[in-house]
C-alpha positions as CSV (number, residue, x, y, z in Angstrom):
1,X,29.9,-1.7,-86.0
2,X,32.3,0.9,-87.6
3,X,35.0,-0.7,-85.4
4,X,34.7,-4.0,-86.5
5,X,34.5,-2.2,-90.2
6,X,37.6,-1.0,-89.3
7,X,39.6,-3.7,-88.3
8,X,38.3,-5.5,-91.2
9,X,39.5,-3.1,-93.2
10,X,43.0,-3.3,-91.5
11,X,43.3,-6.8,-92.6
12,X,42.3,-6.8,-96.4
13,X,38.9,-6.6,-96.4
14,X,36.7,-3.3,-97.9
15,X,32.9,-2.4,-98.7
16,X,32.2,-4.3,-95.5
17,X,28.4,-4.7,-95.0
18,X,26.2,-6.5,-92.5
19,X,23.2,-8.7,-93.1
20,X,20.7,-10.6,-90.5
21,X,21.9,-14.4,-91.2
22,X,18.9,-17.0,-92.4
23,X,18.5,-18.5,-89.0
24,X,18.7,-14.6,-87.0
25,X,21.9,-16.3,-85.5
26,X,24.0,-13.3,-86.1
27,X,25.2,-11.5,-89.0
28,X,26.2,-12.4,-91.8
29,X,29.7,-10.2,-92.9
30,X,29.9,-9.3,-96.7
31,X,33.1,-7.4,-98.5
32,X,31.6,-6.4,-101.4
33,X,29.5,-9.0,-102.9
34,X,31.6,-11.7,-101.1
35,X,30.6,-14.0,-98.1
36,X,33.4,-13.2,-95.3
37,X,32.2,-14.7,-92.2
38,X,29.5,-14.7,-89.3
39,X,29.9,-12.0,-86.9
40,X,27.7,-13.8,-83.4
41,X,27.9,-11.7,-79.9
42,X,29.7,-14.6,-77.4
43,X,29.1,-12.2,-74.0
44,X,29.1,-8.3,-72.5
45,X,30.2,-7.3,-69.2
46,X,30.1,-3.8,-67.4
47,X,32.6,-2.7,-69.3
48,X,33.1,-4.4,-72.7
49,X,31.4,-6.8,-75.1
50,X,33.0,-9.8,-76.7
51,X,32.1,-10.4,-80.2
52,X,33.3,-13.3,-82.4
53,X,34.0,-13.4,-86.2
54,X,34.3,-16.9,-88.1
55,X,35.7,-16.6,-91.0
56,X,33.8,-18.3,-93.9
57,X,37.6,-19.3,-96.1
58,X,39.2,-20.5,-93.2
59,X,37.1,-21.8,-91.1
60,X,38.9,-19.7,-87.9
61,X,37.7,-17.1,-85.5
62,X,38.5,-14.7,-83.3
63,X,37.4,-13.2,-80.3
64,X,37.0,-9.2,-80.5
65,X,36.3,-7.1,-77.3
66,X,35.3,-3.9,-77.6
67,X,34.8,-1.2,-74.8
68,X,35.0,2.6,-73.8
69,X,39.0,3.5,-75.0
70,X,40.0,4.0,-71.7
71,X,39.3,0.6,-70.6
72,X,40.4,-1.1,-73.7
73,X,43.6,0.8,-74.0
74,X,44.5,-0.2,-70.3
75,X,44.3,-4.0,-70.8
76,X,45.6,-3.5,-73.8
77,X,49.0,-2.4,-71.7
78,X,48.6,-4.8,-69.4
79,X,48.8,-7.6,-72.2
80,X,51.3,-5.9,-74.3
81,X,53.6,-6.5,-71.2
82,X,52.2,-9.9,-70.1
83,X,52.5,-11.4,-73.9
84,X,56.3,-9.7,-74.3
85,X,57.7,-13.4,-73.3
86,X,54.9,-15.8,-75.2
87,X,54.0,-16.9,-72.3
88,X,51.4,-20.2,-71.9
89,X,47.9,-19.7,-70.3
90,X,47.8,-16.0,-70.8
91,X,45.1,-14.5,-73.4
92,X,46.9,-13.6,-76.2
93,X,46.0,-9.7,-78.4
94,X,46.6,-10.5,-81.8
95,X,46.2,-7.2,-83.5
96,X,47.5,-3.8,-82.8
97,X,44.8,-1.8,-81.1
98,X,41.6,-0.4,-83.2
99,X,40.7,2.6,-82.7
100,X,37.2,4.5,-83.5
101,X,35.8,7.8,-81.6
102,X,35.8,6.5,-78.0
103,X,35.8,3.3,-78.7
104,X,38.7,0.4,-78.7
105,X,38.8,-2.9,-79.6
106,X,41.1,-5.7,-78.8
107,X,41.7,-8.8,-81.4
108,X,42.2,-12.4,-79.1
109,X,41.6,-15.6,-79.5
110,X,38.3,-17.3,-79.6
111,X,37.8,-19.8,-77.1
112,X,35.2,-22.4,-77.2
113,X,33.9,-21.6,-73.8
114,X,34.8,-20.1,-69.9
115,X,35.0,-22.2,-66.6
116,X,32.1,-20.2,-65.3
117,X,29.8,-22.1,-68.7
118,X,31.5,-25.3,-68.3
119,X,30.3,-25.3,-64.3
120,X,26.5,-25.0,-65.0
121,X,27.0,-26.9,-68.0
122,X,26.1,-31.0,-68.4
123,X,29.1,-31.5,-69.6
124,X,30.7,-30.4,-66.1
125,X,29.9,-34.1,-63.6
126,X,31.9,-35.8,-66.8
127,X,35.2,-33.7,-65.8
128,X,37.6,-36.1,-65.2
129,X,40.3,-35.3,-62.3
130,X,42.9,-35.0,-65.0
131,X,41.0,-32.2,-66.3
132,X,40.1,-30.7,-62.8
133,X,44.3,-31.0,-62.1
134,X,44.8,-29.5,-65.6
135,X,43.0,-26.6,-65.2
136,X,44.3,-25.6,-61.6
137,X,47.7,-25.8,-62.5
138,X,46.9,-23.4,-66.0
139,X,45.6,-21.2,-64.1
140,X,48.6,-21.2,-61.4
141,X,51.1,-21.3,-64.0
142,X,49.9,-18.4,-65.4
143,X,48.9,-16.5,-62.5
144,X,52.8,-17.3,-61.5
145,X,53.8,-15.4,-64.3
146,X,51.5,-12.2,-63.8
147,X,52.7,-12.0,-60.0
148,X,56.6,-12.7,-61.7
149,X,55.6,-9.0,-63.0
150,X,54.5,-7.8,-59.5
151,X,51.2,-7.4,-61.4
152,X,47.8,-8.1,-59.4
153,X,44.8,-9.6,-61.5
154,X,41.9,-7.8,-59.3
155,X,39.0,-10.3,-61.1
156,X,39.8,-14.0,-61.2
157,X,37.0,-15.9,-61.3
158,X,35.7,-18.6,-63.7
159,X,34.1,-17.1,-66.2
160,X,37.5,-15.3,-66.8
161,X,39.3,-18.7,-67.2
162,X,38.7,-19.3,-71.0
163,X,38.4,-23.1,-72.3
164,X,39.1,-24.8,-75.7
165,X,37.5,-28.1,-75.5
166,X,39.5,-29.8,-78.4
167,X,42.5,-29.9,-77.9
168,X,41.9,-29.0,-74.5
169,X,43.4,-25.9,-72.6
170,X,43.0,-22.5,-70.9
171,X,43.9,-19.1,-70.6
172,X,43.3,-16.4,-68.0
173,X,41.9,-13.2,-69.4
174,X,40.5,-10.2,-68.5
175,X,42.6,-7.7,-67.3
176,X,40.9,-4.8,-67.2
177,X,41.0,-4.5,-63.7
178,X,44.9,-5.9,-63.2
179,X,47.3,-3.3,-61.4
180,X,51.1,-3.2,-60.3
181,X,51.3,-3.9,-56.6
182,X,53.1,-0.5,-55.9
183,X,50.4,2.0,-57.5
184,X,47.3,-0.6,-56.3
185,X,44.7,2.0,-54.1
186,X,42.0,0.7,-51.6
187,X,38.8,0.0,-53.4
188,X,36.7,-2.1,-51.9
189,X,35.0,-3.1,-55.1
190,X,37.7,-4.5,-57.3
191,X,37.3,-8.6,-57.7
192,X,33.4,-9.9,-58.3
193,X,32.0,-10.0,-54.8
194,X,32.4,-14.3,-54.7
195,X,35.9,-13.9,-55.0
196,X,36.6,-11.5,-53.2
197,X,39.6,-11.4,-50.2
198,X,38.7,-10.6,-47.2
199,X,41.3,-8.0,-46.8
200,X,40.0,-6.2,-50.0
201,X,36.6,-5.8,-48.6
202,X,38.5,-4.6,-45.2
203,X,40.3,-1.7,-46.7
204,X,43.4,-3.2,-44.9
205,X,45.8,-3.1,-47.7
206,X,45.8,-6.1,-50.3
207,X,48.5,-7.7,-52.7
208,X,49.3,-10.6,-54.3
209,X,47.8,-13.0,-52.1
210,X,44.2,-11.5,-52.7
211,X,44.4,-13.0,-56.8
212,X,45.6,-16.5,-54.6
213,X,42.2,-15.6,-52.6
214,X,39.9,-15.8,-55.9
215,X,42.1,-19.0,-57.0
216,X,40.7,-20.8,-53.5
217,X,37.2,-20.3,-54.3
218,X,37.0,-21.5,-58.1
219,X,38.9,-24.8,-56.7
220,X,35.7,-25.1,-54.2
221,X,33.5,-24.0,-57.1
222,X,35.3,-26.8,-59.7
223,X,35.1,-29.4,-56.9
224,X,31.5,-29.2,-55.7
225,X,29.6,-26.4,-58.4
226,X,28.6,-24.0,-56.0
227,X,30.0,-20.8,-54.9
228,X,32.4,-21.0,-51.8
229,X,31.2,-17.7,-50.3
230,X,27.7,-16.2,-51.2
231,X,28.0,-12.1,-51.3
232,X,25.5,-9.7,-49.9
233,X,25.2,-6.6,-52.5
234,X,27.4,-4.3,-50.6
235,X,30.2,-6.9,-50.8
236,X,30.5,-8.5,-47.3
237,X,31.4,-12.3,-47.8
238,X,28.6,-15.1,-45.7
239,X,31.0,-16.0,-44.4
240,X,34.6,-16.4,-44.5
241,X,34.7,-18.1,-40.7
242,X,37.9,-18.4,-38.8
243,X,37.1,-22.6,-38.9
244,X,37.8,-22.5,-42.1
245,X,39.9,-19.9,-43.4
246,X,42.2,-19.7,-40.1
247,X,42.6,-16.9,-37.4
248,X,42.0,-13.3,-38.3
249,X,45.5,-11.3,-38.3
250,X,44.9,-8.3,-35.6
251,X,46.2,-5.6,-38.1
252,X,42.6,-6.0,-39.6
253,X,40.7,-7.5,-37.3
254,X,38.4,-4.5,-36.7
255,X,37.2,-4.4,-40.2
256,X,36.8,-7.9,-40.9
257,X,34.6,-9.0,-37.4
258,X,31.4,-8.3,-38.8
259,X,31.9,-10.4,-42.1
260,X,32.3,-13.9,-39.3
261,X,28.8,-14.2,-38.4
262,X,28.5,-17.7,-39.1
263,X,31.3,-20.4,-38.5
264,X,29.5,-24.0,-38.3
265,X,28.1,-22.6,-42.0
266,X,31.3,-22.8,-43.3
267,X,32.9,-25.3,-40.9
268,X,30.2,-27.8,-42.6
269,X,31.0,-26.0,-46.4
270,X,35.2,-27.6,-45.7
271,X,33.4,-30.6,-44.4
272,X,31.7,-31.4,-47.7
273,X,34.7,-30.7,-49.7
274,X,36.4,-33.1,-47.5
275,X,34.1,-35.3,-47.3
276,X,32.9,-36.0,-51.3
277,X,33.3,-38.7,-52.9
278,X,37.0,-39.6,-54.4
279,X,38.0,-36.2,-52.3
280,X,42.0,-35.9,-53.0
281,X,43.6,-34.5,-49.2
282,X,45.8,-32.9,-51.7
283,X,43.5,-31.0,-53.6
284,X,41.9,-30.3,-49.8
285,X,45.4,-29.0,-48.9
286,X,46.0,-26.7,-51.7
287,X,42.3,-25.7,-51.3
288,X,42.8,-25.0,-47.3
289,X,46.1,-23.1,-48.0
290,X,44.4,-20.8,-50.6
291,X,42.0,-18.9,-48.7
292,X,43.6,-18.7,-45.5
293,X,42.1,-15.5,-43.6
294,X,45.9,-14.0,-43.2
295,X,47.2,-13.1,-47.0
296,X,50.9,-13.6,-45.6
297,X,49.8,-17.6,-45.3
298,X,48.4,-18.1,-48.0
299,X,50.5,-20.1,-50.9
300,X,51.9,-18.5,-53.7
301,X,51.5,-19.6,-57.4
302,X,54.8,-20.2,-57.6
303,X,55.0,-22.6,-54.8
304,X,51.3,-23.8,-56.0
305,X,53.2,-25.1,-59.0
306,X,54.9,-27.5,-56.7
307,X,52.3,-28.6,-54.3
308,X,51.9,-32.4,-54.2
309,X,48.7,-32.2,-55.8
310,X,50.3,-31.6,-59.3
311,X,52.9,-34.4,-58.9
């Protein structure tokens, strides 16, 4: 906790101690002899874990993520440059960085919950379409802006989409695994395994069309609550089939064959979609034209912005 200590520090607050709250839901922060706020862990991934601080006087928190200094110090570039222009749907670091051995921490936001929560949650088969519609375009709008930067994401997927509730809104974050198109390498492992692009698991060569990949499969996910394509633990998709996703482009053919084992599977998968109740042949459109097979016809977020689903 000697980061935290220190950030606290940074912003006015000194003799910071740590006590168990009453209800063992967190701890409770002290300065002194002084109440300052409740210090809860919200999540932890492979590489980081988000903590959250509500402060006690203002009744306002914020999200802290702190990782290896490596990591935290590259998304910490990679926001510096995305936040120069205040742009909307984009996390937001609201510190400079905190340092402590080989530790970093990053200061954003605290969101109330991610897309990933909201899916399994009860609250999820009272989303209204205007809230479905709301969310897609967020998320294009600010994916538009990262590719504006010829800046790949490398990990969209819901529980990366973050969600205040009231008002409502959303923000991409996470991008520790974002890269510039020009120095991206072939690794097979970047993107969670669900979202992955066929051409990323190939080795062919992947660019800005494998984020609009990822984008394809939350729609799915946000339309029916299940995961498009089911990944086997070395990564292959089951199975992005040619019925669904279109023809496979000869330039990677070869290393894609084996992953399109089974098209009636996902022939019937686009069938449901299509076929749900109060289905929207836009939505179905934008979905199709997301995750086709070939990254050079796929949409882009730009053009996303004005498909006739948003009008």
């Amino acid at each position: 906790m000697l980061i935290l200590k220190k950030y606290l520090n940074n912003i006015g607050y000194l003799n910071i101690k740590y006590r168990a709250s009453s209800d063992n839901n967190g701890d409770t922060i002290y300065s002194g002899d002084k109440k300052v706020g409740l210090l809860t862990k919200k999540g932890s991934g492979a590489n980081a874990t988000v903590m959250k601080i509500n402060f006690f006087n203002s009744n306002s928190s914020i999200a802290i993520k702190i990782g290896e200094k490596y990591n935290i110090i590259r998304e910490y570039k990679w926001l510096t440059i995305l936040n120069k222009d205040n742009p909307e749907y984009i996390i937001r670091n609201l510190s400079p960085l905190i340092y402590h051995d080989n530790l970093a921490a990053i200061i954003m936001p605290c969101y109330d919950t991610d897309l990933a929560c909201l899916i399994r949650s009860p609250e999820f088969n009272s989303l209204g379409k205007d809230h479905v519609k709301y969310i897609l375009f967020n998320i294009f709008k600010g994916l538009a802006h990262v590719h504006s930067l010829n800046i790949m994401h490398c990990d969209l997927k819901p529980a990366n989409i973050l969600i205040n509730l009231n008002p409502f809104y959303c923000a991409i974050t996470d991008f520790g695994l974002a890269n510039l198109v020009s120095k991206a390498y072939l690794n097979p492992h970047v993107c969670t395994r669900f979202y992955r692009a066929p051409e990323i698991i190939s080795c062919s060569g992947y660019s800005l069309p494998a984020d609009i990949w990822s984008v394809g499969c939350i729609i799915y996910e946000l339309k029916t609550g299940d995961v498009l394509f089911r990944g086997s633990p070395c990564g292959n998709l089951s199975p992005p089939a040619d019925k669904k996703a279109g023809p496979i482009p000869l330039d990677f053919k070869f290393g894609v064959y084996d992953l399109i084992t089974e098209e009636e599977k996902t022939h019937k998968a686009l069938s449901k979609f299509a076929k749900m109740k109060n289905s929207n042949l836009f939505l179905l459109d934008l979905f199709t034209r997301c995750i086709k097979i070939n990254p050079a016809e796929r949409i882009t977020a730009e053009e996303a912005l004005t498909h006739a689903y948003f009008s």
